[in-house]
C-alpha positions in Angstrom: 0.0 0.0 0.0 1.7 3.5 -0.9 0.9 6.0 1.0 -1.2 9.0 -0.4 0.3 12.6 -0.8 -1.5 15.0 1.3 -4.4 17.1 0.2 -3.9 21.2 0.3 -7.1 20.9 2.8 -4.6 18.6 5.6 -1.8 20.6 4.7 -3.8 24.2 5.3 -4.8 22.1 8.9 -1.1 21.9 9.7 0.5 24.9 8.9 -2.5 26.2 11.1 -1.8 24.6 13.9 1.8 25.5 13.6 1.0 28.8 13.3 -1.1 28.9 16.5 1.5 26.5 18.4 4.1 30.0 17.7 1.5 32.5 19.1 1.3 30.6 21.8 4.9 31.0 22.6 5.1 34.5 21.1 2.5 35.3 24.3 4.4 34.0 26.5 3.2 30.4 26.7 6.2 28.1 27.8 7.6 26.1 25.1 7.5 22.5 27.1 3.6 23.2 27.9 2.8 24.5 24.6 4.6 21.1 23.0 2.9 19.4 25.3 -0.6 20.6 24.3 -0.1 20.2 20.7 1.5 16.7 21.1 5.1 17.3 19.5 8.5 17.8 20.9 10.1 20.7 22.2 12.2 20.6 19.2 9.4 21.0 16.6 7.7 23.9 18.3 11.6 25.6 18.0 11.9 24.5 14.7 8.3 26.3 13.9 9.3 29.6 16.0 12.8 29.9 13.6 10.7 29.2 10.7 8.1 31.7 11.1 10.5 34.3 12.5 12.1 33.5 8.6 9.6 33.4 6.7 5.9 34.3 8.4 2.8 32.0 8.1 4.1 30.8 4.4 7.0 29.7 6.3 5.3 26.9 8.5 4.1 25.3 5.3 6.0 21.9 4.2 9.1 22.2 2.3 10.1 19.4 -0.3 12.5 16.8 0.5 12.6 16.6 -2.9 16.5 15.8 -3.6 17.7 18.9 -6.0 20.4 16.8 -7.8 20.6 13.4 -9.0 22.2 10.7 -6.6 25.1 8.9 -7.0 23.1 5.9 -7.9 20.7 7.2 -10.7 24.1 9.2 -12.1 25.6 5.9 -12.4 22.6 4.3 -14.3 22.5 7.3 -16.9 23.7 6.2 -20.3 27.1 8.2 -21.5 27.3 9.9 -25.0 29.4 7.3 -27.5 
């Protein structure tokens, strides 16, 4: 079974509650509690504060983990010019 990409409705859901986890902490929440509450590690809701103090709300959003060059192993199977 593959597992299905995520719909821009899901995605919306999650970069909302991101956004709401950094208001939190931008209030004054603690960031153990505020974790806590949104069922994450301290960790994310850091990660989430540097990335909206970068980029704002669009920031929070999913980046690709897309690689941006081939690997080692598709470079290898790539026919050469004769």
């Amino acid at each position: 079974m593959t597992q299905e990409a995520e719909s821009p409705q899901q995605g919306d859901w999650l970069v909302e509650q991101r956004y709401r986890a950094v208001l939190e902490v931008l209030d004054g929440s603690p960031i153990t509690e505020v974790a806590q509450r949104y069922g994450v590690s301290r960790q994310s809701v850091y990660t989430w504060k540097a990335k909206y103090a970068a980029g704002g709300f669009e920031g929070l959003r999913e980046a690709s983990r897309r690689p941006r060059t081939p690997s080692a192993s598709s470079a290898r199977s790539l026919p050469t010019a004769s």
